[in-house]
C-alpha positions, 0 to 999 in steps of 0.5 A: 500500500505504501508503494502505491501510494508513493507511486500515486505521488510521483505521478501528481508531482511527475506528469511525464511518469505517466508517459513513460508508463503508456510508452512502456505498456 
């Protein structure tokens, strides 16, 4: 749970994360 939400976290403060995440998948 706590990786999830640190993950959640660097989400909001990192918009380009969700990028890599896309571009990975």
């Amino acid at each position: 749970y706590g990786a999830l939400e640190m993950l959640l976290k660097v989400m909001l403060l990192n918009p380009g994360t969700i990028d890599f995440m896309v571009s990975s998948e």
